[in-house]
SEDREN-593504 format. One record per residue: residue in three letters; x, y, z of N, C-alpha, C in turn. Coordinates in pm, 1 decimal. Atoms other than C-alpha are relative to their C-alpha. Example, Ala and Ser with C-alpha at 12.3 -4.5 7.8 and 13.67 -1.06 7.14 Angstrom:
<rs>
+-----+----------+----------+----------+----------+----------+----------+----------+----------+----------+
:   r :   n_east :  n_north :     n_up :  ca_east : ca_north :    ca_up :   c_east :  c_north :     c_up :
+-----+----------+----------+----------+----------+----------+----------+----------+----------+----------+
: ala :     89.0 :   -119.0 :      0.0 :   1230.0 :   -450.0 :    780.0 :     90.0 :    120.0 :      0.0 :
: ser :    -82.0 :   -119.0 :     -6.0 :   1367.0 :   -106.0 :    714.0 :    -77.0 :    109.0 :     73.0 :
+-----+----------+----------+----------+----------+----------+----------+----------+----------+----------+
</rs>
This chain:
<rs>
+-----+----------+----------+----------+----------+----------+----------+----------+----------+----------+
:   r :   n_east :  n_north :     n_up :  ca_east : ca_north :    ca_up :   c_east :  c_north :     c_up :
+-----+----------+----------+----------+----------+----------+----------+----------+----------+----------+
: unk :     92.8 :      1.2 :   -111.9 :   3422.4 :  -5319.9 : -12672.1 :    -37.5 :    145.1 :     32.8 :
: unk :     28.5 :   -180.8 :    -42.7 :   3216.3 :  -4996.0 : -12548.4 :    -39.1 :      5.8 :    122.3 :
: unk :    -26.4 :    -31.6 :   -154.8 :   3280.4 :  -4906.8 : -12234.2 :   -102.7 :     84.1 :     30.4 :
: unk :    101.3 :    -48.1 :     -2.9 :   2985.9 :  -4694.5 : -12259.8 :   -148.8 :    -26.8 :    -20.8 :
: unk :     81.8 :     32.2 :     29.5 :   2727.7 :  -4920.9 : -12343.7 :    -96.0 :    -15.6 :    137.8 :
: unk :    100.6 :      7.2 :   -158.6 :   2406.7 :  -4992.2 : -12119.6 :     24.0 :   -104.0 :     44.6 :
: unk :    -48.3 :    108.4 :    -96.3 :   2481.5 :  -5334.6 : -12050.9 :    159.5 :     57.9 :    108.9 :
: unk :   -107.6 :     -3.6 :    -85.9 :   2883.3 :  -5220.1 : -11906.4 :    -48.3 :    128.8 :     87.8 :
: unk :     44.8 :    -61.5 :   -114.5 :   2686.9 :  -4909.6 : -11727.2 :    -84.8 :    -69.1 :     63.0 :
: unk :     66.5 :     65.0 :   -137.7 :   2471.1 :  -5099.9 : -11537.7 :     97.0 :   -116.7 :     84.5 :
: unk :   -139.9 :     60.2 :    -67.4 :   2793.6 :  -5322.8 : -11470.6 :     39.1 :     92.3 :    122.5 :
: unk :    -68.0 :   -152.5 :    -75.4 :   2943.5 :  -4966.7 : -11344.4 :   -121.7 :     15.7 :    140.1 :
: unk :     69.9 :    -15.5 :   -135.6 :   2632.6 :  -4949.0 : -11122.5 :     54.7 :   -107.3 :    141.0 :
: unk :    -21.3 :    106.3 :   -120.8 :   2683.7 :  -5298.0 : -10952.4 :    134.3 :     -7.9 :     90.1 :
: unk :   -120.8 :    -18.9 :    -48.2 :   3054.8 :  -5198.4 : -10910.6 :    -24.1 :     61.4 :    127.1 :
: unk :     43.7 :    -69.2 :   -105.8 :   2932.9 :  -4940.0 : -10693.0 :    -41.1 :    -50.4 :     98.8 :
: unk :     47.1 :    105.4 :   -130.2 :   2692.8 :  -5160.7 : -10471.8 :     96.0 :    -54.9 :     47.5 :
: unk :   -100.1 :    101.2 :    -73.9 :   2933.8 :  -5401.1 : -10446.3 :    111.6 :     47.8 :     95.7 :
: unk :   -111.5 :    -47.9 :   -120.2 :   3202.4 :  -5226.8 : -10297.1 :    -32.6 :    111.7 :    139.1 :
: unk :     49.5 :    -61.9 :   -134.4 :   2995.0 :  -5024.5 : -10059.4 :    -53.0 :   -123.0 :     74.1 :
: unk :     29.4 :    127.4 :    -87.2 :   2878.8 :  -5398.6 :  -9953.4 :    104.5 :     -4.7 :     82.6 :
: unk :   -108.6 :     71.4 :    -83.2 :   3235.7 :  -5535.7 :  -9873.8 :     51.6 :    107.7 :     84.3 :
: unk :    -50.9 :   -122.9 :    -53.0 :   3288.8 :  -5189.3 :  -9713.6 :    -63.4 :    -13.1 :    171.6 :
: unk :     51.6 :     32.6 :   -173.7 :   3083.8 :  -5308.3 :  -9362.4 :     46.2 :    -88.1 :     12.1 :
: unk :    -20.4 :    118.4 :    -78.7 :   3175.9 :  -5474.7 :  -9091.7 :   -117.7 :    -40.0 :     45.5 :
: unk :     84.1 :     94.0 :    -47.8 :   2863.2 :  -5564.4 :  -9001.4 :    -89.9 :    -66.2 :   -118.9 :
: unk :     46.3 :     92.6 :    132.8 :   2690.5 :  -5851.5 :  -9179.1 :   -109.6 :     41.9 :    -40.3 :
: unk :    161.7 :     -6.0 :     57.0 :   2337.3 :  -5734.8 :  -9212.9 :     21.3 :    100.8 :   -138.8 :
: unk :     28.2 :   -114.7 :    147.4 :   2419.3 :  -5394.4 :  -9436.0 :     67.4 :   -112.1 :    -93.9 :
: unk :    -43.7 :     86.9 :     88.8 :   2642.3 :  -5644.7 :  -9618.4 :    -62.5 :    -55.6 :   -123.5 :
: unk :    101.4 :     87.7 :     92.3 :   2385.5 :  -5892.3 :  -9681.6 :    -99.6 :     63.9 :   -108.2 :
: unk :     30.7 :   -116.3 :     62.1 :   2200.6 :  -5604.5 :  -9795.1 :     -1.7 :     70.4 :   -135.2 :
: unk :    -86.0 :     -9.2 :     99.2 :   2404.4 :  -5446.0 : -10032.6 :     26.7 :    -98.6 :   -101.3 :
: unk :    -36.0 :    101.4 :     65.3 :   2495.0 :  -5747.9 : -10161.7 :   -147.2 :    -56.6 :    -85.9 :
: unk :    144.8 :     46.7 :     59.7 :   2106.0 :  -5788.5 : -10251.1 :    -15.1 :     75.6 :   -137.0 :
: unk :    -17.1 :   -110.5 :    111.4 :   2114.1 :  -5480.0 : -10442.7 :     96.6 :    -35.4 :   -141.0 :
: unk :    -63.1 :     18.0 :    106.3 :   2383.6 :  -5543.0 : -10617.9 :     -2.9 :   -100.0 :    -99.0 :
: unk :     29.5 :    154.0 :     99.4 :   2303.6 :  -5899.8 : -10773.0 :   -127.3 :     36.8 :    -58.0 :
: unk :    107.4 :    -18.3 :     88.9 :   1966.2 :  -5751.6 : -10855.8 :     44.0 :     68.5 :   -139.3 :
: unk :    -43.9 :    -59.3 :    108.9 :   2167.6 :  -5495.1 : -11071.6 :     87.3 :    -96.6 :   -114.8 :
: unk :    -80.3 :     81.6 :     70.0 :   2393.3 :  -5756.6 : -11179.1 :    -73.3 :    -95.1 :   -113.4 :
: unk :     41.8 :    108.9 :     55.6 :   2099.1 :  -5999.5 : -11295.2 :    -47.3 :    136.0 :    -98.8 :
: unk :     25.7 :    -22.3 :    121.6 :   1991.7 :  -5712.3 : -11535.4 :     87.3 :     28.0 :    -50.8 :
: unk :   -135.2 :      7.9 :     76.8 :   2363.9 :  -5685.4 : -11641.6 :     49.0 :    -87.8 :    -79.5 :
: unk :     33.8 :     92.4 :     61.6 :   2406.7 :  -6018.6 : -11704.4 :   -109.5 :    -56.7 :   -150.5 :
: unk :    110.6 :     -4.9 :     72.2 :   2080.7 :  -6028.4 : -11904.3 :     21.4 :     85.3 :   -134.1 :
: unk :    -40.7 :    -85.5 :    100.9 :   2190.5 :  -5767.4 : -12145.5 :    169.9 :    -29.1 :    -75.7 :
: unk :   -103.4 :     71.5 :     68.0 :   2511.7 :  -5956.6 : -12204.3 :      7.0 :   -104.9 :    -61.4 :
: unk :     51.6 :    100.8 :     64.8 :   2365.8 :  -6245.7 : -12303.8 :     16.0 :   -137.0 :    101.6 :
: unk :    -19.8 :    116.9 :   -120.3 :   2470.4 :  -6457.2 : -11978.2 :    -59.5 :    -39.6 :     53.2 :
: unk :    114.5 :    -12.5 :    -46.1 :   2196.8 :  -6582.6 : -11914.7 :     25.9 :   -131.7 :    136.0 :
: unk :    -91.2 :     43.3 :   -147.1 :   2377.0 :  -6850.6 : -11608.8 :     10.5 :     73.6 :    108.4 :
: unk :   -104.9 :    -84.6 :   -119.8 :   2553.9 :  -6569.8 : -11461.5 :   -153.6 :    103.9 :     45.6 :
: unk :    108.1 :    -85.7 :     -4.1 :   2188.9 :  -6337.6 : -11483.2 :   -100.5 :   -121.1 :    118.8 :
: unk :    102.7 :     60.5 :    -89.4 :   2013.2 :  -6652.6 : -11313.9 :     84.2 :    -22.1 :    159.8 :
: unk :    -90.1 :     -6.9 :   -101.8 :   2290.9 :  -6680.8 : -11050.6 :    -32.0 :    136.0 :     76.6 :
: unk :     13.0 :   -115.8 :    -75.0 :   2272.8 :  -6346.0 : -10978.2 :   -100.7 :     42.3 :     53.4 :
: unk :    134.9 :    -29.7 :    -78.1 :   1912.2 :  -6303.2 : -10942.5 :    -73.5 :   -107.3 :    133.0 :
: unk :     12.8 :     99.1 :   -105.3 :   1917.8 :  -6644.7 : -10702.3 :    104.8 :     73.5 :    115.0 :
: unk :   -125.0 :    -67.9 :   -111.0 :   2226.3 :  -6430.1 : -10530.5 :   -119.1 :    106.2 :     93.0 :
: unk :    132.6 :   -140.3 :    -46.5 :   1969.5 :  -6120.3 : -10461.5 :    -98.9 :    -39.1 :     88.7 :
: unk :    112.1 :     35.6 :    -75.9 :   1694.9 :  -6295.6 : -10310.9 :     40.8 :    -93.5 :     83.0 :
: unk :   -100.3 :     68.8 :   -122.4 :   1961.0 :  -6538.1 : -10060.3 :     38.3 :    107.9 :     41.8 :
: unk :    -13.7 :   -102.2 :    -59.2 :   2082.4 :  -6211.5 : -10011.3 :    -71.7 :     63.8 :    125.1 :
: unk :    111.7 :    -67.9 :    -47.3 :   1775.0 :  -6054.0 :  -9883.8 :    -92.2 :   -122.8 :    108.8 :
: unk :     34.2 :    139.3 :    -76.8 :   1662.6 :  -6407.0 :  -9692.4 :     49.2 :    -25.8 :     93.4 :
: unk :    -77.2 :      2.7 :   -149.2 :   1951.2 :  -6424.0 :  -9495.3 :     11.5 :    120.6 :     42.3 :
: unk :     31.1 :    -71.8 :    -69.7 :   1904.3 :  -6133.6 :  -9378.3 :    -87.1 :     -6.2 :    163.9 :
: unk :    103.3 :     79.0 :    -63.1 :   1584.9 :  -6262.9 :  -9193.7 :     84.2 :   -111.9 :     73.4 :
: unk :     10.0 :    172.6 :    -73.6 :   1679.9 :  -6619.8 :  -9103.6 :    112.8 :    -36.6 :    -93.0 :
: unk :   -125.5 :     99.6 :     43.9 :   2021.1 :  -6845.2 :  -9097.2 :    -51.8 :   -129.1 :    -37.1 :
: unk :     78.8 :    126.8 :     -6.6 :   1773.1 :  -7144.3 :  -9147.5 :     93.0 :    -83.5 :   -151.1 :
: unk :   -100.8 :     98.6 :     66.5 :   2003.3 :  -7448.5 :  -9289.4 :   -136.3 :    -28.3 :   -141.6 :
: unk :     73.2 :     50.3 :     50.2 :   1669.8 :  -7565.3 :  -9461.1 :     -7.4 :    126.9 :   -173.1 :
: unk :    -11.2 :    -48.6 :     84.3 :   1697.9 :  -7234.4 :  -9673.9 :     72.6 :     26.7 :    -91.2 :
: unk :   -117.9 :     44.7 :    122.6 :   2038.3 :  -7268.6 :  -9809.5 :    -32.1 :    -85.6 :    -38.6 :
: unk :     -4.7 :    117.9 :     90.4 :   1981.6 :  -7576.0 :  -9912.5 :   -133.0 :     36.2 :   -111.1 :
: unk :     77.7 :    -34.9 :     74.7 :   1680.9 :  -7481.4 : -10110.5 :     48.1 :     51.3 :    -81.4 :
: unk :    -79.5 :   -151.7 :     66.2 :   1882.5 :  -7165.2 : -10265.0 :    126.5 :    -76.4 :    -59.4 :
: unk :   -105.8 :    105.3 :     39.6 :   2166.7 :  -7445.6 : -10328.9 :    -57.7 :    -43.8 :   -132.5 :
: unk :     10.8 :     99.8 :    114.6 :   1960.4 :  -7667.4 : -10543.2 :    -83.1 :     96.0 :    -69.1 :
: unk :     60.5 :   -146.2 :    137.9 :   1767.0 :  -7336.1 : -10724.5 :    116.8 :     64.1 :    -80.1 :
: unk :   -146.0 :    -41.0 :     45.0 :   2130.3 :  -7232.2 : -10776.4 :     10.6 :   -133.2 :   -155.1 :
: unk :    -42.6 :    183.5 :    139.4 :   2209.0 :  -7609.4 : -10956.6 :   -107.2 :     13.0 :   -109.3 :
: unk :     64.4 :     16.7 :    123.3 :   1904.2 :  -7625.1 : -11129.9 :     -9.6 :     82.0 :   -137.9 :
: unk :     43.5 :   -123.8 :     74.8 :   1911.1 :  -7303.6 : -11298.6 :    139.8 :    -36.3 :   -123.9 :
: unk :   -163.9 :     65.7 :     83.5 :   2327.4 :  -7450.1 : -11396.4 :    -60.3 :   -124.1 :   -123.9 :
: unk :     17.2 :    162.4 :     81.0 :   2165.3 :  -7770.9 : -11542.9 :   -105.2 :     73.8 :   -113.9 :
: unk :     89.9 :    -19.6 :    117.8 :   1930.4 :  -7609.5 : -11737.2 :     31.8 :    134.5 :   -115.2 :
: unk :    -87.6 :    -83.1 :    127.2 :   2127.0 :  -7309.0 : -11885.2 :    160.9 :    -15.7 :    -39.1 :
: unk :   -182.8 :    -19.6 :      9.3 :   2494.1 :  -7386.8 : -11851.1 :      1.8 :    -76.9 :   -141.4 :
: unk :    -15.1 :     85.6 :    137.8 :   2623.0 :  -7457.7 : -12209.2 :    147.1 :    -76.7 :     37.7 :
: unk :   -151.6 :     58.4 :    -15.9 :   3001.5 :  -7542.0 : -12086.4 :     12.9 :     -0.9 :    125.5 :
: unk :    -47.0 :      5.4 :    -93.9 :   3206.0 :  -7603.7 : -11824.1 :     37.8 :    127.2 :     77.1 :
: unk :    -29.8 :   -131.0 :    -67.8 :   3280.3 :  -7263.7 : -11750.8 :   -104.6 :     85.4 :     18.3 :
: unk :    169.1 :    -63.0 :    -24.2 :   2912.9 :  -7162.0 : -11723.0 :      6.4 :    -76.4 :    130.8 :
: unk :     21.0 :     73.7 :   -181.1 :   2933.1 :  -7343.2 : -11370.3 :     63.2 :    116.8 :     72.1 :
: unk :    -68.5 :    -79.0 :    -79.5 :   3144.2 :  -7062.4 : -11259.2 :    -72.6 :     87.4 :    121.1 :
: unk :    104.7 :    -68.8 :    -80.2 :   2892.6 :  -6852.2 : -11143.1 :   -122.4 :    -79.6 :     55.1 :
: unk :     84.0 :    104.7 :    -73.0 :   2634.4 :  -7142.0 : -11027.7 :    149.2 :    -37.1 :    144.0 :
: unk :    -73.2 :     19.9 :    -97.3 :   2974.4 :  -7253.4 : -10799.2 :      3.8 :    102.2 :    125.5 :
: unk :    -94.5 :   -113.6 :    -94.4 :   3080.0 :  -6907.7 : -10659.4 :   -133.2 :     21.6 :     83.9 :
: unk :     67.3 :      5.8 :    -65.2 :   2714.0 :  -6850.1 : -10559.0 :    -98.2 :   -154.7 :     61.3 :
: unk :     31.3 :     81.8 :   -124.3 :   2658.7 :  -7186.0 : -10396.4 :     53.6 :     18.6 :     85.6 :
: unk :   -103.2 :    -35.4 :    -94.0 :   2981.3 :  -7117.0 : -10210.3 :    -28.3 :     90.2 :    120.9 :
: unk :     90.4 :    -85.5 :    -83.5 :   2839.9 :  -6803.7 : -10075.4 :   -122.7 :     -8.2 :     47.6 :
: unk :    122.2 :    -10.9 :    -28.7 :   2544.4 :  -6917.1 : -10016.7 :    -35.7 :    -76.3 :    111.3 :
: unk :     -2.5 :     84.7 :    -94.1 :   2670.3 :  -7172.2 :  -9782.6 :     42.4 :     88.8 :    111.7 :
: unk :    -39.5 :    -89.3 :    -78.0 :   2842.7 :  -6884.1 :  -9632.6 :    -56.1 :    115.7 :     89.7 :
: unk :     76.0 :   -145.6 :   -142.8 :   2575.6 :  -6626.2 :  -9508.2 :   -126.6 :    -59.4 :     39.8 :
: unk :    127.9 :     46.5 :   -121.5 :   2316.6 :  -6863.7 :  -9406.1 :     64.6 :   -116.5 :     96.6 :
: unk :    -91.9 :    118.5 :   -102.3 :   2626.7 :  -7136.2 :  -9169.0 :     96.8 :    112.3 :     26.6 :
: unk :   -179.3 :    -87.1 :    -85.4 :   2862.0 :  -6849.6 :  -9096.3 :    -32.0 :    150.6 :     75.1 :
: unk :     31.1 :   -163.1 :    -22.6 :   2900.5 :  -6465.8 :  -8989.8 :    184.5 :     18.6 :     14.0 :
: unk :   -136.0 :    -69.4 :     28.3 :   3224.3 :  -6222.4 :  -8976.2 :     70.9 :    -72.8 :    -70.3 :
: unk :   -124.6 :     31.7 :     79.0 :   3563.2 :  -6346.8 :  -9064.6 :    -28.2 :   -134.2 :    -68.1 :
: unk :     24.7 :    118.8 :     71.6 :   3482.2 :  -6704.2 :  -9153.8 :   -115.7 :     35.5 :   -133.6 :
: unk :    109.9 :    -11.8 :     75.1 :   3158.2 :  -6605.1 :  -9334.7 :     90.4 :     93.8 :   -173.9 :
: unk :    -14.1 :    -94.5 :    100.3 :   3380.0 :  -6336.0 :  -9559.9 :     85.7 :    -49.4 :    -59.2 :
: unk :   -152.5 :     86.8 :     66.1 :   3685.1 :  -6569.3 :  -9637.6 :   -104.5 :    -81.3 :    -74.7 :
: unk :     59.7 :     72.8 :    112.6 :   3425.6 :  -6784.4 :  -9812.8 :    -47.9 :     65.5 :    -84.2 :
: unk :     36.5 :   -128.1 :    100.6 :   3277.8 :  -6487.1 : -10002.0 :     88.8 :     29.3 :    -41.8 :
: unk :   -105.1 :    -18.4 :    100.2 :   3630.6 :  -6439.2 : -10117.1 :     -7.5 :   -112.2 :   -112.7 :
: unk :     -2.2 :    120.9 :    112.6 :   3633.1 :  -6771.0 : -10274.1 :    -90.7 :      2.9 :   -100.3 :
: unk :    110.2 :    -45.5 :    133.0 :   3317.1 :  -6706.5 : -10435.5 :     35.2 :     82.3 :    -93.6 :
: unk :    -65.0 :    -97.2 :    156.8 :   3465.3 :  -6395.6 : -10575.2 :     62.1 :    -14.4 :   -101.5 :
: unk :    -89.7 :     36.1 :     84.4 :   3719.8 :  -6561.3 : -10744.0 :    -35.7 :    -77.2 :    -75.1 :
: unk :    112.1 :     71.4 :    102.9 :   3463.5 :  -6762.1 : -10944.4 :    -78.9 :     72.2 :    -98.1 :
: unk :     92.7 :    -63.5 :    109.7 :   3247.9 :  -6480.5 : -11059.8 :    124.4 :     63.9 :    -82.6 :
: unk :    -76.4 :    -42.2 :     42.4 :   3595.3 :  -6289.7 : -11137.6 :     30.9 :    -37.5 :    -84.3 :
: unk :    -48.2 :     93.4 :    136.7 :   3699.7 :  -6547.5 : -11415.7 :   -131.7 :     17.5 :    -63.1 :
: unk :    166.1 :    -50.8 :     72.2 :   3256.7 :  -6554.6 : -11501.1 :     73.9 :    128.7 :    -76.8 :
: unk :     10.6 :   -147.1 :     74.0 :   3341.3 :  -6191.3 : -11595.3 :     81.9 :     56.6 :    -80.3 :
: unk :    -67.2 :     14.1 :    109.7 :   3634.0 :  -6189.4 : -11751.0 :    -44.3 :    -44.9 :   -135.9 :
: unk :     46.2 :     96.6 :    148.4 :   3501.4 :  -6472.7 : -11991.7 :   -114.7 :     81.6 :    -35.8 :
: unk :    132.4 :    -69.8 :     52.8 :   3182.6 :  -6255.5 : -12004.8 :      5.5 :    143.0 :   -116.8 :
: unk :    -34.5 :   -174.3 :     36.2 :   3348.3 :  -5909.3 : -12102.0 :    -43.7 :     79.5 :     99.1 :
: unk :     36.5 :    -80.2 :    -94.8 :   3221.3 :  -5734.3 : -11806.6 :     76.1 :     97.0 :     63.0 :
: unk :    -55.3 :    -25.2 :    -25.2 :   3399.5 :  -5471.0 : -11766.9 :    -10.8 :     23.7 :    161.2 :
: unk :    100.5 :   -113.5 :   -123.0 :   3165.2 :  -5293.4 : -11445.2 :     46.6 :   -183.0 :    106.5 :
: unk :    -20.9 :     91.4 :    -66.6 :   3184.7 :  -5675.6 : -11327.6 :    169.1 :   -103.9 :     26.0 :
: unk :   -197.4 :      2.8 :    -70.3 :   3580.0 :  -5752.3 : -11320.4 :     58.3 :     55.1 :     55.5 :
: unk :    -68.7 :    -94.3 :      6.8 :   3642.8 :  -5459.9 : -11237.4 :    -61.7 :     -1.7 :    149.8 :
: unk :     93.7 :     36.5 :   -114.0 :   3397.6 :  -5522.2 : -10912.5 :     56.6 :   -115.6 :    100.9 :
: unk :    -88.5 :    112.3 :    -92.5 :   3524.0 :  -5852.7 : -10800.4 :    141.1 :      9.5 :     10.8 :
: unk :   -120.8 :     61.5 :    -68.2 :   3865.3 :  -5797.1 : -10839.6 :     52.4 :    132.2 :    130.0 :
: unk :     30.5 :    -50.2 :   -108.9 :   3771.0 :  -5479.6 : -10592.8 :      8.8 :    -20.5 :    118.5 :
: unk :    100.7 :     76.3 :   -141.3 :   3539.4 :  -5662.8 : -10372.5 :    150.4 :   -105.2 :     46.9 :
: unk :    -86.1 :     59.4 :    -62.2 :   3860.9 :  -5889.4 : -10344.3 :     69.1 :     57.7 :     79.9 :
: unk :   -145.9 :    -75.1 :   -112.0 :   4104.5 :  -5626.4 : -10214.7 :   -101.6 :     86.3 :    115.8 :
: unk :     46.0 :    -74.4 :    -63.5 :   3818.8 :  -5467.3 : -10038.1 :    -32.5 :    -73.6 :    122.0 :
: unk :     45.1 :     94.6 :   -104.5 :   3648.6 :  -5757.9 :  -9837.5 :    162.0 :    -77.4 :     63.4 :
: unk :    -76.6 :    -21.4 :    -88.7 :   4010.0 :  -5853.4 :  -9758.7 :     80.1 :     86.1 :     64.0 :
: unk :     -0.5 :   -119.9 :    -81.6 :   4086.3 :  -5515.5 :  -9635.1 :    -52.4 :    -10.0 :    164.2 :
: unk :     72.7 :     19.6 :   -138.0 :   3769.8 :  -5563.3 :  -9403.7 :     21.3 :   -103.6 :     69.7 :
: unk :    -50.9 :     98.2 :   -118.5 :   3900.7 :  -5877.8 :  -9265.1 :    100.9 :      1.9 :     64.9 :
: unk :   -109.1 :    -35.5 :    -79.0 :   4198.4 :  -5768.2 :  -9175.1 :     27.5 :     84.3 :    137.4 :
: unk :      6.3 :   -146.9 :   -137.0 :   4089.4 :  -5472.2 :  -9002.0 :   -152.4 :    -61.6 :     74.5 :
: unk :     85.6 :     99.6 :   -113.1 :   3817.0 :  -5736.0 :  -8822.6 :     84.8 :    -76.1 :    138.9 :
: unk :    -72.6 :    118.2 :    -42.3 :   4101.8 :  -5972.7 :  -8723.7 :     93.7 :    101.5 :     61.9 :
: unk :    -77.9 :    -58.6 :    -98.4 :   4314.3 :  -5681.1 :  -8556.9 :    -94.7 :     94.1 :     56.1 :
: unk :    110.9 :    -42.5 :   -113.4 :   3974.2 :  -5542.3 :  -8410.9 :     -9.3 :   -107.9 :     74.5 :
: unk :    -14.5 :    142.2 :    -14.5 :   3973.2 :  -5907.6 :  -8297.5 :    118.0 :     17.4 :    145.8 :
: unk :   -109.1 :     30.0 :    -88.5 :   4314.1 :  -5893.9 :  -8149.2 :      7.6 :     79.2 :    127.4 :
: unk :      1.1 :    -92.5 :   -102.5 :   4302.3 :  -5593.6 :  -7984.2 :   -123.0 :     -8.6 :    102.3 :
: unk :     74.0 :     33.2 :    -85.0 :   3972.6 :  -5683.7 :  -7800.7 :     57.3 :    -91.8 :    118.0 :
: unk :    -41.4 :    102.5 :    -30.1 :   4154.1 :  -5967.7 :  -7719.5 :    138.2 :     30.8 :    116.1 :
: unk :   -104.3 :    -54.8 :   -134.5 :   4440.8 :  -5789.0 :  -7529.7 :    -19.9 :    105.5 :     50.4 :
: unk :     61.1 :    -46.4 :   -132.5 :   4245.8 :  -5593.7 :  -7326.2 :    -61.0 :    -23.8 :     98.3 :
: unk :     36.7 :    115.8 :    -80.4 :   4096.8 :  -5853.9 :  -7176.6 :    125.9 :    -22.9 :    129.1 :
: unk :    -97.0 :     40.1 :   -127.3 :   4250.1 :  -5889.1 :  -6810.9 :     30.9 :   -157.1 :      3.0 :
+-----+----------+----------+----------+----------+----------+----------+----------+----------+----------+
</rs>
């Protein structure tokens, strides 16, 4: 494998995004970030030959950038079944769902949620594309989620004792 190739540097890019995403507490840069980075990802994907995980990602980018705007239920669900269809029409195996799953998951997550709930389901997602990328070879993208894992639960932790401590100052 070459760790230097253009497909695993533009991996190396999305690494980057990504973990300056899970790095806010607030959801908007998040959502944000998180736009960026699936755009980089869908031409990562694309140059790996994943072409699932490239349509996932580029349906990730533009839910990204949507919820931003508007929590509108009517638009996940749209972004749900653009997610599926894109599975039904490229997934060759069972493990080509990985990345159609992780971003439905999330997708249920930043247009029905916000903070701590919203980011515990974005973990779960992670742990979907994380196996995707493994099976893919990705280095820029394993190397990203299993990050974004210790990173986004970092930031919930230090939400949930910003949380507490609000909470006992309260008279």
């Amino acid at each position: 494998m070459d760790f230097y190739s253009l497909p695993q540097c533009v991996g190396y890019i999305a690494f980057v995004l990504g973990v300056i995403a899970f790095l806010q507490k607030k959801d908007r840069p998040l959502k944000f970030f998180v736009g960026l980075e699936s755009l980089v990802y869908t031409v990562h994907f694309t140059l790996l030959g994943n072409a699932t995980a490239a349509a996932s990602a580029l349906i990730t980018s533009l839910r990204s950038f949507l919820a931003i705007k508007t929590s509108s239920t009517l638009v996940a669900v749209v972004v749900v079944i653009a997610n599926i269809a894109a599975g039904l029409v490229l997934t060759k195996g069972v493990l080509g769902w990985l990345p159609v799953i992780g971003s439905c998951v999330s997708t249920y997550a930043v247009f029905t949620m916000k903070g701590i709930p919203m980011r515990l389901m974005i973990l779960s997602s992670t742990f979907c594309w994380l196996a995707n990328n493994i099976l893919s070879g990705s280095i820029g993208g394993t190397l990203l989620e299993a990050i974004i894992a210790v990173v986004n639960t970092s930031t919930i932790l230090r939400m949930c004792r910003s949380t507490a401590r609000q909470a006992a100052a309260r008279p």
